[in-house]
matplotlib code that plots the C-alpha trace (Angstrom):
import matplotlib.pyplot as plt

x = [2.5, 5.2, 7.7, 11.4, 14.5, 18.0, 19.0, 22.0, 24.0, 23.5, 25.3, 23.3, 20.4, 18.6, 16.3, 12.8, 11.4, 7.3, 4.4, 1.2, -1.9, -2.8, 0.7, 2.9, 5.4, 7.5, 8.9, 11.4, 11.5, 14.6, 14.5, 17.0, 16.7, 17.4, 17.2, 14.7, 12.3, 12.5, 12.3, 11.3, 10.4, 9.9, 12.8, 12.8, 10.7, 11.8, 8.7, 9.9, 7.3, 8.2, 7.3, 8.7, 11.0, 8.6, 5.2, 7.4, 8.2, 5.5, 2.8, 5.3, 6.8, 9.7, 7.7, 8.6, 7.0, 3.6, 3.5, 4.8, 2.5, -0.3, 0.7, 0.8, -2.2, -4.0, -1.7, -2.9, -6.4, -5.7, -3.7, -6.8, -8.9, -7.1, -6.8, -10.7, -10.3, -8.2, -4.9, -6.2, -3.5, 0.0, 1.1, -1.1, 0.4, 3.5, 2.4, 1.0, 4.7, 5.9, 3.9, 2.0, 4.5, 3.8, 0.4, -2.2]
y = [-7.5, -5.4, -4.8, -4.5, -3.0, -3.2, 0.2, -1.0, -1.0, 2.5, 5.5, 8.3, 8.0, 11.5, 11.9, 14.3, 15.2, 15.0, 15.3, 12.8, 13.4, 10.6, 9.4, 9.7, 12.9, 14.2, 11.0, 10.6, 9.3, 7.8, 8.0, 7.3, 6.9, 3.6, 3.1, 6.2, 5.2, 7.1, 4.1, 5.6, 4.3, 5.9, 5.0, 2.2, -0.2, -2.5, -2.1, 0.3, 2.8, 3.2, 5.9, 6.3, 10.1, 11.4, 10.6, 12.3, 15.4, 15.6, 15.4, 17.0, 20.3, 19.6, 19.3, 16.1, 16.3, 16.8, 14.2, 11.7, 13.2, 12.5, 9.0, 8.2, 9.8, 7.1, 4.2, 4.6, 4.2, 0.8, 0.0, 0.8, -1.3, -4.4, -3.9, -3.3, -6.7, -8.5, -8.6, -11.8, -12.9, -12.9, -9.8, -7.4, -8.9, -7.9, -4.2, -4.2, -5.3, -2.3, 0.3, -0.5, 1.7, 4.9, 4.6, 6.2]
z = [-23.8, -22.4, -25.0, -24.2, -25.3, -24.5, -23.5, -21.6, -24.4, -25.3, -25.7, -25.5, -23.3, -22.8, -19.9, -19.5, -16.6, -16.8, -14.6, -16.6, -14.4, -11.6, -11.7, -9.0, -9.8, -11.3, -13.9, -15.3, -18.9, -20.6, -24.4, -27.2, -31.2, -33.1, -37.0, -37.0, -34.2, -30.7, -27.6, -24.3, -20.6, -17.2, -15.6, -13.5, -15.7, -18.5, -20.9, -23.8, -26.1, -29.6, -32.4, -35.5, -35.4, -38.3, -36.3, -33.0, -35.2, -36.9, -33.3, -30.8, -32.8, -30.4, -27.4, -26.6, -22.3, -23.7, -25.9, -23.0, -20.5, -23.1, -24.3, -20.2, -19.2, -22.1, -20.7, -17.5, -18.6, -20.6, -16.7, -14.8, -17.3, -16.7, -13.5, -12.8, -14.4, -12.3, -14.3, -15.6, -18.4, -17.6, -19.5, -17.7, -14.3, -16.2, -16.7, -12.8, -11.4, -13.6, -13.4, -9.2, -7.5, -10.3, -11.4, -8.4]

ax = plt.figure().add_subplot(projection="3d")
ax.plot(x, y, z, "-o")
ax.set_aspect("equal")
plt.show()
């Protein structure tokens, strides 16, 4: 189920710039940290990635694009699963309203 969080609210909101294979490019990914957990969305959606800071540091050296080109690259694979199924429960019609217009 598409998770959400309230980024409105926030101060600092970074941005990224990224290019995930079979997407359409360039993104752009909004990301911010909360009680030691990064949140992060492509911009212009509403469902919000999490990881804890350590995991981020630890996986990423700093090199935070490849790590979100990577963890969308494997999204889109679970996305082209449901959809191969028909987007048959409600929250995967929820993903396909979010992520149609990016995923190719």
């Amino acid at each position: 189920m598409p998770n959400k969080y309230n980024f409105s609210e926030l101060n600092e909101i970074k941005e990224l710039q990224v290019n995930p294979i079979n997407w359409v490019n360039p993104l752009i990914i909004e990301y911010t940290i909360d009680n030691n957990v990064y949140y992060w969305r492509v911009k212009g959606t509403s469902h919000t990635f999490t990881i804890p800071v350590k995991r981020m540091n630890y996986i990423t050296s700093g090199n935070y694009v490849k790590h979100f080109e990577e963890a969308l690259q494997n999204f889109r694979e679970d996305y082209i699963e449901w959809k191969n199924s028909g987007f048959i429960t409600e929250w995967m019609r929820e993903y396909e309203f979010e992520y149609k217009r990016f995923i190719l």
